[in-house]
C-alpha positions as CSV (number, residue, x, y, z in Angstrom):
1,X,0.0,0.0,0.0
2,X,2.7,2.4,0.9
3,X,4.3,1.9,-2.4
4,X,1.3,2.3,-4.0
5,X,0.6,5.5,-2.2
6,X,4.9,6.8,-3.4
7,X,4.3,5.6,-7.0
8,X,1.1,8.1,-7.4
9,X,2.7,10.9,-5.6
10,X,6.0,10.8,-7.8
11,X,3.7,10.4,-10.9
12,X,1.6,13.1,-10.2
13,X,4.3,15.2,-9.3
14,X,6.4,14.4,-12.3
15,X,3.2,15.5,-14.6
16,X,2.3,18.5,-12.8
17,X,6.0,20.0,-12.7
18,X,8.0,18.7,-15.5
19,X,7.4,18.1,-19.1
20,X,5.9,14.5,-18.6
21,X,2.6,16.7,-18.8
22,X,2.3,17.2,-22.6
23,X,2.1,13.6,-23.1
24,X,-1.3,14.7,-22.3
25,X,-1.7,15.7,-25.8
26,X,-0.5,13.1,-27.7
27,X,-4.8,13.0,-28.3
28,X,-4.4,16.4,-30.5
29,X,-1.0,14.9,-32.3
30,X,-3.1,12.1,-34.0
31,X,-6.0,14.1,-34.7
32,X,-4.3,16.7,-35.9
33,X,-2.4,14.5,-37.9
34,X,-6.2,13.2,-39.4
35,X,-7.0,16.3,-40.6
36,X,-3.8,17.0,-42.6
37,X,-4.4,13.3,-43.6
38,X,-7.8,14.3,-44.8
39,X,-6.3,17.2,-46.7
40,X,-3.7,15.8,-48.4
41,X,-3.4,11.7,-48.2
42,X,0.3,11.3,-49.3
43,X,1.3,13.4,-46.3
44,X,3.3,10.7,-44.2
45,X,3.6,11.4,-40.7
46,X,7.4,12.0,-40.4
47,X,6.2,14.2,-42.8
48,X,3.7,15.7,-40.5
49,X,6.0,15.6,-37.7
50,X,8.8,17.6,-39.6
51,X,6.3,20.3,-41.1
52,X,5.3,20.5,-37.1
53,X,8.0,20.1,-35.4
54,X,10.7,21.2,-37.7
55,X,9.5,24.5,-39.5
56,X,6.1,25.8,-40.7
57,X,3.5,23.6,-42.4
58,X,2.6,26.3,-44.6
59,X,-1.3,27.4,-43.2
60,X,-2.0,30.2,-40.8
61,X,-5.3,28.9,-40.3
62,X,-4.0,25.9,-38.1
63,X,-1.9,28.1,-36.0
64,X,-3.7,28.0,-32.5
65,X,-3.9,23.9,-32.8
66,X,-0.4,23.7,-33.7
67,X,0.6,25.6,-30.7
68,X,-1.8,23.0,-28.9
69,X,0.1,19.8,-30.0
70,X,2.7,18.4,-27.4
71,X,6.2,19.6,-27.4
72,X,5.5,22.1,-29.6
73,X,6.5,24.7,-27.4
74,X,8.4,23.4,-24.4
75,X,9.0,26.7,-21.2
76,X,11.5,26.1,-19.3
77,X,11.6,28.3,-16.1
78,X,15.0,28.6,-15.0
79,X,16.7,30.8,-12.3
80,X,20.8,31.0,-12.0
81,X,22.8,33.3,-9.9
82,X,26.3,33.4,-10.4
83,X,28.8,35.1,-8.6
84,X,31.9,35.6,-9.8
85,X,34.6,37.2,-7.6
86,X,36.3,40.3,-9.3
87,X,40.0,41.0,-8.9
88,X,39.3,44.8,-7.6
89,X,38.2,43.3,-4.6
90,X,41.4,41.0,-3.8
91,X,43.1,43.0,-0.8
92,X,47.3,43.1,0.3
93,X,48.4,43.1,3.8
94,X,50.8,45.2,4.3
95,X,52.8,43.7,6.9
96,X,55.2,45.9,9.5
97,X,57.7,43.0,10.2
98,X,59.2,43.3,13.8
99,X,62.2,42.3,15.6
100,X,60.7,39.1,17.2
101,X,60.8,35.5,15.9
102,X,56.9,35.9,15.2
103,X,56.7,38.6,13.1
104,X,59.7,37.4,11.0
105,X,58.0,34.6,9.8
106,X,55.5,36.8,8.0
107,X,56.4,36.9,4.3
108,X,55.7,40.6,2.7
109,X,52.2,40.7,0.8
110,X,50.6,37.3,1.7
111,X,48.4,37.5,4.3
112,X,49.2,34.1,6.9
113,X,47.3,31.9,8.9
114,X,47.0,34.1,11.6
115,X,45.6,37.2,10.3
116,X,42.5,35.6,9.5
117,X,41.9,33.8,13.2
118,X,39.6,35.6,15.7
119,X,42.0,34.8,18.4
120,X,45.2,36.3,17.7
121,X,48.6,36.8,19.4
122,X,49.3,40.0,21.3
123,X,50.9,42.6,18.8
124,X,53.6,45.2,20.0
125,X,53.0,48.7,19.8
């Protein structure tokens, strides 16, 4: 039961907010197909499917069931932030280097492991 109950959620999830939902109108493909059928009988449906799909099939008429036949015009809602650090905002140290074994170790212009640490050694004044 329990699988049962996962298997309709995930499905009607996956037609409700995906693309699985314009299998829905497969129905308007083939009828649509019919009528250009009816229209003119050596139209195969490749043939149908590449005047669709692929370009224009040639009548304005059509035009509000075309743009009702699945696929035929996919949205895809899509949101991306980027953030790309700039080099105006990279920053030097300048370092005053002291007389005591600590600050000697401190190389000129490169910032060490200390400087960024909340708890820091006493400095001199």
């Amino acid at each position: 039961m329990r699988t049962t109950w996962i298997l309709v959620l995930m499905t009607v999830h996956l037609f409700g907010n995906t693309e699985l939902g314009q299998l829905f109108r497969l129905p308007k493909l083939v009828s649509h197909y019919f009528q250009h059928r009816q229209l003119d009988p050596a139209v195969t449906f490749i043939d149908f499917l590449a005047m669709h799909y692929g370009g224009d099939d040639g009548t304005t008429a059509d035009d509000d069931i075309d743009n009702q036949l699945p696929y035929h015009h996919v949205d895809n809602h899509c949101l991306s932030v980027v953030y790309y650090p700039s080099d105006q905002y990279v920053f030097n140290i300048n370092i005053i280097e002291h007389d005591t074994e600590y600050g000697s170790r401190l190389i000129a212009g490169h910032p060490s492991e200390h400087v960024s640490l909340i708890l820091q050694p006493p400095r001199t004044v």
